[in-house]
C-alpha positions in Angstrom: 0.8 -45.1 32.2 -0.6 -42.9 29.5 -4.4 -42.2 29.2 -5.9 -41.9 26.4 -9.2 -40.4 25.2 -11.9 -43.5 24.0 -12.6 -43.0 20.2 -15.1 -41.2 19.6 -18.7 -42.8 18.4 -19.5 -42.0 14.6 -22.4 -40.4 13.9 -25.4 -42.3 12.9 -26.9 -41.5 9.3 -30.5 -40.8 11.3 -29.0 -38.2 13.8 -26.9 -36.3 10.8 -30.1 -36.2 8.9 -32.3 -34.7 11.5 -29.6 -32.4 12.4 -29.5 -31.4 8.6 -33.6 -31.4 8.8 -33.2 -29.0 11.8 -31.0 -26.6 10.3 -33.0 -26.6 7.0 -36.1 -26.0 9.0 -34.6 -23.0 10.8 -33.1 -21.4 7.7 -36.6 -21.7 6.4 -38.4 -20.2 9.1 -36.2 -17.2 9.1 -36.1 -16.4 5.7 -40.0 -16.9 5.5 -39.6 -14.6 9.2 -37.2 -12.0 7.1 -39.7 -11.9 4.1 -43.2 -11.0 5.8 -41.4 -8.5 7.9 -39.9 -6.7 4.9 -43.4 -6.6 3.2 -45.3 -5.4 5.9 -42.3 -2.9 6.1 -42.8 -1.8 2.5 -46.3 -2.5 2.0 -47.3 -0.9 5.6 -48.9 2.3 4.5 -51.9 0.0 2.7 -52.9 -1.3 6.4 -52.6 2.1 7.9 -54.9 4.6 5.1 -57.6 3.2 3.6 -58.8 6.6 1.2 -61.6 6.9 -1.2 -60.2 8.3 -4.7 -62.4 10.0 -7.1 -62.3 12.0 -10.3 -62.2 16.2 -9.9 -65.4 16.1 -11.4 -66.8 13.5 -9.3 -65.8 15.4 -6.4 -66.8 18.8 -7.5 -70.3 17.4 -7.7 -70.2 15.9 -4.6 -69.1 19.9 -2.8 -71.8 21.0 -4.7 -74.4 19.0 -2.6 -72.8 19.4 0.6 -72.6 23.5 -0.3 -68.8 23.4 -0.6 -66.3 25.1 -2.9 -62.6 24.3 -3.8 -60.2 25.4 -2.0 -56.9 26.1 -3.7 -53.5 27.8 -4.5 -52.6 27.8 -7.8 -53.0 24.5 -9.2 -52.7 22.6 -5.6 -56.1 21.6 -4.0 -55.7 21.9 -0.6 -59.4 20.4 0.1 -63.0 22.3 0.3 -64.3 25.6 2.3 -67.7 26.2 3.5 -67.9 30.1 2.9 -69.2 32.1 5.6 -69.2 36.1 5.1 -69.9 36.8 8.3 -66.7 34.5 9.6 -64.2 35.8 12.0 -62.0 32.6 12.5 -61.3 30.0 10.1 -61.7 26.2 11.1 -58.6 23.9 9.5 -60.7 19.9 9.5 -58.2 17.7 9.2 -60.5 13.9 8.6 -60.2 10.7 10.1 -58.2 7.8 8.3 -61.0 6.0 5.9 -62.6 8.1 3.2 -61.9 11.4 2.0 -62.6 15.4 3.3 -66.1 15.2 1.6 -66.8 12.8 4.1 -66.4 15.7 6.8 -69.1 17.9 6.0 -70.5 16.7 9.1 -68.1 18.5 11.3 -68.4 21.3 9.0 -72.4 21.9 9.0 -72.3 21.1 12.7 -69.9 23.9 13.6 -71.4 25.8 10.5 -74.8 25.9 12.4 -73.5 27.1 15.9 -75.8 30.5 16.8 -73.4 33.4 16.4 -74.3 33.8 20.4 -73.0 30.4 21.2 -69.2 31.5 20.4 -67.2 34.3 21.7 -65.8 36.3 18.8 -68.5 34.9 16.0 -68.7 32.0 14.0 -66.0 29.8 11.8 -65.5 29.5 8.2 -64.4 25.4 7.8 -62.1 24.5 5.8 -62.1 20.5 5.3 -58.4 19.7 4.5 -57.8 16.9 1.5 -54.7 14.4 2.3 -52.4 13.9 -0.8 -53.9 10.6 -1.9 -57.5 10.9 -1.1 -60.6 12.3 -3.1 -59.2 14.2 -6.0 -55.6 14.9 -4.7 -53.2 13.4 -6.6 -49.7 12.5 -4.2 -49.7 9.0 -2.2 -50.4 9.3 1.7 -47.8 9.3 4.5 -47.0 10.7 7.4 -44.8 13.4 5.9 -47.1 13.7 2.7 -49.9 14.5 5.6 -47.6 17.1 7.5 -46.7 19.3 4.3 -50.3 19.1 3.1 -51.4 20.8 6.5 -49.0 23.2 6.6 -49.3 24.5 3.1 -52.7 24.9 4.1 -52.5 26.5 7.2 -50.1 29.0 5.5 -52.5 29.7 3.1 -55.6 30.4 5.2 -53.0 32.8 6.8 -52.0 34.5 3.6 -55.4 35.2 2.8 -56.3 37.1 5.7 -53.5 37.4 8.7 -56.2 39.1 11.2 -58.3 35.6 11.6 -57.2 33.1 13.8 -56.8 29.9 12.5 -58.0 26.6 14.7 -57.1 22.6 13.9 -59.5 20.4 14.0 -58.2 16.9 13.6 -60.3 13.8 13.6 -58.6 10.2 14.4 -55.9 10.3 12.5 -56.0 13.9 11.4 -55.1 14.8 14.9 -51.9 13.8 14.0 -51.9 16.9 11.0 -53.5 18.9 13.9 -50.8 18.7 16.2 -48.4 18.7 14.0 -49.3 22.0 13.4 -49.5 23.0 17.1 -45.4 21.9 16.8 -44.5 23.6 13.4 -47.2 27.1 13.3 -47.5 27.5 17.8 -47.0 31.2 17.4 -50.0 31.0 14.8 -52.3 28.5 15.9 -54.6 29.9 17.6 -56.2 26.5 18.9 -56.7 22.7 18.8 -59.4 20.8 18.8 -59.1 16.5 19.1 -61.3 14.1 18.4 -60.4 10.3 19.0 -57.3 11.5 19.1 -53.9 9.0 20.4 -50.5 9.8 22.1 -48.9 8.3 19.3 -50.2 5.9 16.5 -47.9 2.7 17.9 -49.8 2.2 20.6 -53.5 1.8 18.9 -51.6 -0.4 16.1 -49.9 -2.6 18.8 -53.5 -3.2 19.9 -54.6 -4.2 16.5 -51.1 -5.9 15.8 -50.4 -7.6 18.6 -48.1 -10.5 17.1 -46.3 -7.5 15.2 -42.9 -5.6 16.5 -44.9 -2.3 15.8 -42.6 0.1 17.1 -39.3 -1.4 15.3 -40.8 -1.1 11.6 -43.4 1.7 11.9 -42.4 3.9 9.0 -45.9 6.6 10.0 -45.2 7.2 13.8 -47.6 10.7 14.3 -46.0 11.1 17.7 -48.5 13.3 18.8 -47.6 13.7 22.7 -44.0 15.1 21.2 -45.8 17.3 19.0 -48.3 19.2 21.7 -44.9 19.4 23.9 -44.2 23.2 23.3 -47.8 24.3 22.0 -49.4 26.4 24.9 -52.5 27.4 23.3 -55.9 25.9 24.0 -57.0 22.2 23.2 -59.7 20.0 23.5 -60.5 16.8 23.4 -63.8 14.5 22.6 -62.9 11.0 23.6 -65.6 8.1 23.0 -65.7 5.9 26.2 -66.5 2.5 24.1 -63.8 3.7 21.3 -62.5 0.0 19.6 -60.4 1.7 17.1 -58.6 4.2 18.7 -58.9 2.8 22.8 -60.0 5.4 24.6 -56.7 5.3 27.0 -54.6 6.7 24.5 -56.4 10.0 24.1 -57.1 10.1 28.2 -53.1 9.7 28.4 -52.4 12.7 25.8 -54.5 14.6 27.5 -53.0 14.0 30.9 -50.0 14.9 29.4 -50.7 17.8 28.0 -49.4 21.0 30.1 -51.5 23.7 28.5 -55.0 24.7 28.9 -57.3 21.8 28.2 -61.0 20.2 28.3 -61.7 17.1 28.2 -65.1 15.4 27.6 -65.6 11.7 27.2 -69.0 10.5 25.1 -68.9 7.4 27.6 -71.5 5.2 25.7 -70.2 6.5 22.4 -67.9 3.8 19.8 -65.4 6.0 17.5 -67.9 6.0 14.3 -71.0 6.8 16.6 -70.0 10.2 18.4 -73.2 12.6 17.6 -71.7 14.2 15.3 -75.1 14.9 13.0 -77.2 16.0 16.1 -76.6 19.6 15.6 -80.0 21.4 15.4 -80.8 24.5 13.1 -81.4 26.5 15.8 -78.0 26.5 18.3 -75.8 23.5 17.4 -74.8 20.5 19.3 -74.1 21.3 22.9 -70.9 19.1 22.8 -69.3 21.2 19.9 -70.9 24.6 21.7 -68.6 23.9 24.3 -65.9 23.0 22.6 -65.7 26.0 20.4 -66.6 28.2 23.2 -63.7 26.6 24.8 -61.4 26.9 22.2 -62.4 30.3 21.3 -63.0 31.9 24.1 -58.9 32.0 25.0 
């Protein structure tokens, strides 16, 4: 007896169009998929720096309110100095993300005003550093348009005068140019000074990103735990305990990773824009930035 299969059942026209709809549909979806991911891939950089660009002239008269002068090399403007004869250490600001280095004069007239018996050694000259991009710097901003920008200036504060120490001060994002140059200059930098700073900028974007694979397409990763790794001078950092930006968790966990000598203080009721930054006194400076200099300084 010989078995045979039963013929099989032709497809309906319904199901083979459905099936056809389906296919359709999930080609669709994945070229849409394929398409937004390689836009935020190239367009990326315009969610992550968010600059103010001005005119030369526009920003010389800006420095000329805030009591600032052009800092350059040649024809590159590396940002704006605040001129201190009596200085014995110069202060490298590196800003946060939105803006431009004129919008750091803050940091600058606040560790400007700090009594010459507040700091071991004697006062800072600041130096607020200008990201390619930004103000009056021509360039486009990146991650590696950042790093060269810090450490052409850091070389340069060097060159002018080997015997000061040089310091980084970096701000949000500009803690990523200060610890770069903790990684790159660690036989030179004297110290480190971080302010809303994060272990590396994936985790703060995840937050912000959440249906986003962050960490497969982030062209800008300022790994900044990888970059204090062999640094074994002094750093700080100010975290702000209500910090919606930058959450304060990232900063607490590069600090706790950090091997070196380190302070920590945390403005608990403080948001990332609202740290007292413009509380400094005439007479002897904010405490906070007393401290932290003194810290800083002091090794």
């Amino acid at each position: 007896m010989t078995l045979s299969a039963p013929p099989e059942e032709p497809v309906k026209p319904a199901m083979r169009r459905s099936q056809v709809w389906l296919r359709r549909a999930l080609l669709a979806i994945a070229i849409v998929s394929l398409t937004a991911f390689a836009l935020l891939f190239t367009f990326q950089r315009r969610l992550i720096y968010h600059p103010t660009v001005v005119t030369e002239s526009a920003a010389l008269d800006l420095a000329a309110v805030a009591g600032a002068e052009p800092w350059r090399t040649g024809s590159t403007l590396h940002g704006w100095r605040f001129p201190r004869a009596d200085a014995s250490a110069v202060l490298l600001v590196f800003h946060g993300n939105a803006g431009m280095a004129l919008r750091g004069t803050y940091i600058a007239q606040s560790f400007g005003r700090l009594a010459d018996d507040s700091l071991p050694h004697g006062r800072f000259e600041v130096r607020v550093v200008e990201y390619p991009g930004f103000g009056a710097r021509p360039g486009a901003p990146s991650e590696t348009s950042f790093f060269s920008a810090a450490e052409a200036a850091f070389d340069a504060a060097v060159a002018e005068d080997p015997a000061r120490p040089v310091f980084a001060l970096g701000e949000s994002i500009g803690t990523g140019s200060a610890c770069h140059l903790a990684e790159v200059r660690k036989e030179r930098l004297a110290g480190v000074i971080l302010i809303t700073p994060f272990d590396r900028l994936e985790n703060p974007a995840s937050v912000h990103y959440p249906w986003l694979p962050v960490s497969l397409f982030l062209r800008d990763r300022f790994e900044n735990d990888r970059a204090l790794a062999e640094f074994h001078g002094p750093v700080a950092f100010l975290l702000a305990g209500e910090d919606t930006i930058v959450p304060t968790r990232f900063g607490a966990a590069l600090y706790n990773g950090y091997s070196g000598p380190k302070k920590l203080l945390v403005e608990r009721e403080a948001g990332h824009n609202t740290l007292p930054w413009n509380h400094a006194p005439q007479s002897g400076g904010e405490p906070v930035w007393r401290e932290i200099a003194a810290f800083v300084r002091r090794r």
